[in-house]
DRENRO-177986 format. One record per residue (C-alpha): x, y, z. Coordinates in steps of 0.5 Angstrom, whole numbers, plus 500, padded with zeros to 3 digits. Layout:
<sites>
+-----+-----+-----+
:   X :   Y :   Z :
+-----+-----+-----+
:   X :   Y :   Z :
...
+-----+-----+-----+
</sites>
This chain:
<sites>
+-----+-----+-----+
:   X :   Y :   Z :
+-----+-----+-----+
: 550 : 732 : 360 :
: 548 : 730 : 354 :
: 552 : 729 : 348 :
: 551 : 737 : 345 :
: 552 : 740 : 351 :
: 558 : 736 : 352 :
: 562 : 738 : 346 :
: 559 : 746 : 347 :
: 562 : 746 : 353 :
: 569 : 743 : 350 :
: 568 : 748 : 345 :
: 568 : 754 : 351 :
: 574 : 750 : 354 :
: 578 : 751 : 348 :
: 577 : 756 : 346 :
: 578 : 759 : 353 :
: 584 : 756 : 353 :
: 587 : 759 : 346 :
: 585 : 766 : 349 :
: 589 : 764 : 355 :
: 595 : 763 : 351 :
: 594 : 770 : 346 :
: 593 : 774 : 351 :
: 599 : 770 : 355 :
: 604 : 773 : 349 :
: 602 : 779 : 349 :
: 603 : 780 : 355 :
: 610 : 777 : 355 :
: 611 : 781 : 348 :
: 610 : 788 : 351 :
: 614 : 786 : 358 :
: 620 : 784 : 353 :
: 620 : 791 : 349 :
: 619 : 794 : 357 :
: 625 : 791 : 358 :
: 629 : 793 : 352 :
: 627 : 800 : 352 :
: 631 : 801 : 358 :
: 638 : 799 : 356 :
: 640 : 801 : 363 :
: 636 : 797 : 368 :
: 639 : 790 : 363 :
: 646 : 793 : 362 :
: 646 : 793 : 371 :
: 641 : 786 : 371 :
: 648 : 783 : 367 :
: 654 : 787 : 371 :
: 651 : 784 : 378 :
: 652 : 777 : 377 :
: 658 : 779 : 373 :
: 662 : 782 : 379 :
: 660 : 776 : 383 :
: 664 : 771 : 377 :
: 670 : 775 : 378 :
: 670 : 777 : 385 :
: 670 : 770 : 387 :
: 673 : 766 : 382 :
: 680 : 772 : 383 :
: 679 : 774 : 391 :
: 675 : 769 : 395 :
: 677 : 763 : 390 :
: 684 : 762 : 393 :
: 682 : 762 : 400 :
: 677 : 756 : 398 :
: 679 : 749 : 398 :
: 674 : 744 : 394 :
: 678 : 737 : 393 :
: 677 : 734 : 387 :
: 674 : 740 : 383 :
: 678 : 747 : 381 :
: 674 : 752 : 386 :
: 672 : 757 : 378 :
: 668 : 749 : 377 :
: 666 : 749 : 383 :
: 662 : 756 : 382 :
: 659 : 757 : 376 :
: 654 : 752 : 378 :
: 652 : 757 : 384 :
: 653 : 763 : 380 :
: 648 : 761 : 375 :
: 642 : 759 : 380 :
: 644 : 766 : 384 :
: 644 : 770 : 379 :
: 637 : 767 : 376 :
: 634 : 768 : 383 :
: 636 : 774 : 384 :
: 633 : 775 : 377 :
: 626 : 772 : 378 :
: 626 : 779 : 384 :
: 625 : 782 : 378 :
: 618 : 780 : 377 :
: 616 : 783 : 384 :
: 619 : 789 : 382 :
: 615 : 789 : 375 :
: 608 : 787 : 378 :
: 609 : 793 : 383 :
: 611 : 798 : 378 :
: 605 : 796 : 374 :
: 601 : 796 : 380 :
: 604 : 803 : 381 :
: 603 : 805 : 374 :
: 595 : 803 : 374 :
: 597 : 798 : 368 :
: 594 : 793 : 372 :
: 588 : 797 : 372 :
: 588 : 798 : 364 :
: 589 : 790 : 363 :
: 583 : 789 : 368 :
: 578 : 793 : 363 :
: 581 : 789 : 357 :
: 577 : 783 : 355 :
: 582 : 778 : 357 :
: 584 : 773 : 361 :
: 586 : 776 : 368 :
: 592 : 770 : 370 :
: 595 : 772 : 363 :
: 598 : 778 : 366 :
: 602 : 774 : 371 :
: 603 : 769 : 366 :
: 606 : 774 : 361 :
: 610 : 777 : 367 :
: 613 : 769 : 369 :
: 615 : 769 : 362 :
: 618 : 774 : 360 :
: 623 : 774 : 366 :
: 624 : 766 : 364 :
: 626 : 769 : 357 :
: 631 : 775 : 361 :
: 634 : 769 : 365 :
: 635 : 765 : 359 :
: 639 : 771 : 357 :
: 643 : 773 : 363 :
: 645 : 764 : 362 :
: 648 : 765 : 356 :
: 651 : 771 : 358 :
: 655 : 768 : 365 :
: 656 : 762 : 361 :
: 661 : 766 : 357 :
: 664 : 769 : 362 :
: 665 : 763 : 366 :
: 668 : 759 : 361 :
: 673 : 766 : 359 :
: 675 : 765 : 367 :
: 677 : 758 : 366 :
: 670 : 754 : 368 :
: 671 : 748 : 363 :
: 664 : 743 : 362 :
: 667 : 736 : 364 :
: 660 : 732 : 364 :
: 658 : 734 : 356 :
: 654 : 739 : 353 :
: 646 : 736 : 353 :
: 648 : 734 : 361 :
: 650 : 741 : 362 :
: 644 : 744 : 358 :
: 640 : 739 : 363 :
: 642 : 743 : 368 :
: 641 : 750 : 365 :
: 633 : 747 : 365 :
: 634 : 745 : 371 :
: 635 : 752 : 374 :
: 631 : 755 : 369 :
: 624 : 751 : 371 :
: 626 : 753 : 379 :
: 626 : 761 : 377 :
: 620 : 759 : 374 :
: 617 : 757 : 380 :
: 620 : 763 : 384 :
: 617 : 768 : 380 :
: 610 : 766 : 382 :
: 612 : 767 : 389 :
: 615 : 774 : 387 :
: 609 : 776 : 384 :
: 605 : 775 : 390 :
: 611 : 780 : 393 :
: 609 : 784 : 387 :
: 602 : 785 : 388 :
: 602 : 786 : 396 :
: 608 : 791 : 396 :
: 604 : 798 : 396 :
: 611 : 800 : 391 :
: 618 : 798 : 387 :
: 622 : 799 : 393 :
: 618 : 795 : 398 :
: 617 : 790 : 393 :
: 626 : 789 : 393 :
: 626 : 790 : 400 :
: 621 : 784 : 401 :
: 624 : 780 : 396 :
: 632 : 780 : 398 :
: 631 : 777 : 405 :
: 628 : 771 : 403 :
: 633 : 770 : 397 :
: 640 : 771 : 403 :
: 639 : 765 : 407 :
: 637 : 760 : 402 :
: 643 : 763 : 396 :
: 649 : 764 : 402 :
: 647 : 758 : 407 :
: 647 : 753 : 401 :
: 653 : 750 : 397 :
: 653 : 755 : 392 :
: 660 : 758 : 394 :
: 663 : 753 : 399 :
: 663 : 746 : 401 :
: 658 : 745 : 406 :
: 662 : 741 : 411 :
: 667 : 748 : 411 :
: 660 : 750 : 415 :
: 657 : 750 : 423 :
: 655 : 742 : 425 :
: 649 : 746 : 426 :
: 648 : 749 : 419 :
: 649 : 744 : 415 :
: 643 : 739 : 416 :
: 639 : 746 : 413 :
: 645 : 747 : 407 :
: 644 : 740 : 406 :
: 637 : 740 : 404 :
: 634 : 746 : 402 :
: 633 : 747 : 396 :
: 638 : 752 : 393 :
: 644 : 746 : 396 :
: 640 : 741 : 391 :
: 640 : 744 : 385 :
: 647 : 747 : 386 :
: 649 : 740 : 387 :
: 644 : 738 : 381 :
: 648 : 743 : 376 :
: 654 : 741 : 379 :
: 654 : 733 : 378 :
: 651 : 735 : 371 :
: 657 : 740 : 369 :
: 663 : 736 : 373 :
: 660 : 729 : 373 :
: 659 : 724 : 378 :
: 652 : 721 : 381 :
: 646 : 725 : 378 :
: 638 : 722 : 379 :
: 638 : 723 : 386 :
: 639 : 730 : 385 :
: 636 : 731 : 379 :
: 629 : 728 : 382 :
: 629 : 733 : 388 :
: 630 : 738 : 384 :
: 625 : 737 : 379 :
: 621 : 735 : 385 :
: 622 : 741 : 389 :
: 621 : 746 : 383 :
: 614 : 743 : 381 :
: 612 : 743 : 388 :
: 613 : 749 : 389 :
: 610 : 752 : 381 :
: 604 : 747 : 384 :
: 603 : 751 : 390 :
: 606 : 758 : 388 :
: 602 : 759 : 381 :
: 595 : 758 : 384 :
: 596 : 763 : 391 :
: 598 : 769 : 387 :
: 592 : 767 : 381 :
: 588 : 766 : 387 :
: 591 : 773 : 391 :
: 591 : 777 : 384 :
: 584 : 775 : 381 :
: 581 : 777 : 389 :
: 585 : 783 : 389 :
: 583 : 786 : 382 :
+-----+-----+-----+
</sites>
């Protein structure tokens, strides 16, 4: 290749790139403004994890005896990693409405790069989970849950978690563009979210559980960044958990970000 060539097709390569990105924003611009101008659907999205803080902390949290933590510290690491999961189901449900609605359609005749669409949705849900955080932190600590590690560990944490829906959101939106409609899209998506967000150490100590459930609790990747937030929010040993965390978020953003471009561009 010679020199011309050489810097030619760099020039193409950046500028494809910042095409990438602008049309990125706009997506996740008008994802946002969608999203706000149904104030109902956010007041719900908040309302759920809020009733999960409160009917564990006041009804399930007496029967529950966690050794050297109160049980309200014990939660909230698993109340934040429930209730970013569950949120990332909204990228799902958005990319099947947008299927139903022919938008995608209307961004496919669009001189735009095709992988901002799913982009523009991860981010959006990604800045409505950074919301929803600061949201059930506040409850939180108005039930009594108390930051004991320090505030730059504890916002560790929170990134922690963030960079794992992230991730999740990619595998969604293969969920999204598969169901034929937004009902679907939810029933699809609940069942692979219930065993891993239940069967873990998000509400209760894993020893408390079946000698033969607990090698899967263990390891499974909702138990590791529950007990990664946990360590970065209450102290105690944090490198092994922070670096299975991180490792099993990018992993899962390395295999899941290319399938659903891959199912994406072969679908439109």
């Amino acid at each position: 290749m010679t020199v011309a060539a050489k810097v030619h097709s760099e020039v193409v390569a950046e500028r494809g790139l910042s095409r990438f990105f602008s049309d990125m924003f706009v997506v996740t611009e008008r994802n946002i403004i969608a999203l706000v101008r149904i104030p109902q659907s956010l007041f719900f999205s908040s309302v759920q994890p809020i009733m999960f803080v409160l009917l564990f902390r006041y009804v399930f949290g007496g029967a529950i005896n966690v050794p050297g933590h109160s049980y309200v510290d014990f939660l909230m690491p698993g109340i934040f990693l429930q209730t970013v999961a569950f949120g990332s189901i909204g990228t799902a449900i958005g990319l099947a409405e947008d299927l139903h609605k022919g938008f995608i359609e209307r961004f496919r005749s669009l001189p735009m790069a095709r992988s901002a669409v799913l982009a523009g949705r991860t981010s959006a849900d990604l800045i409505r989970n950074i919301g929803v955080l600061i949201l059930i932190t506040a409850v939180g600590i108005l039930v009594g849950f108390r930051i004991h590690a320090g505030i730059w560990a504890f916002l560790g944490g929170l990134l922690l978690i963030l960079l794992f829906a992230y991730a999740l959101s990619w595998g969604f939106s293969m969920i999204g563009l598969l169901a034929p409609n937004t009902e679907t899209a939810q029933v699809m998506s609940f069942p692979l979210l219930f065993p891993l967000t239940f069967a873990s150490s998000a509400f209760v100590p894993v020893q408390s559980m079946p000698g033969w459930l607990q090698p899967f609790a263990n390891n499974q990747p909702f138990s590791i960044l529950v007990d990664a937030m946990r360590a970065l929010s209450n102290g105690g040993p944090t490198a092994d958990y922070v670096i299975k965390s991180l490792l099993w978020s990018v992993g899962l953003l390395i295999v899941l970000a290319p399938l659903a471009a891959r199912r994406f561009r072969r679908s439109f």
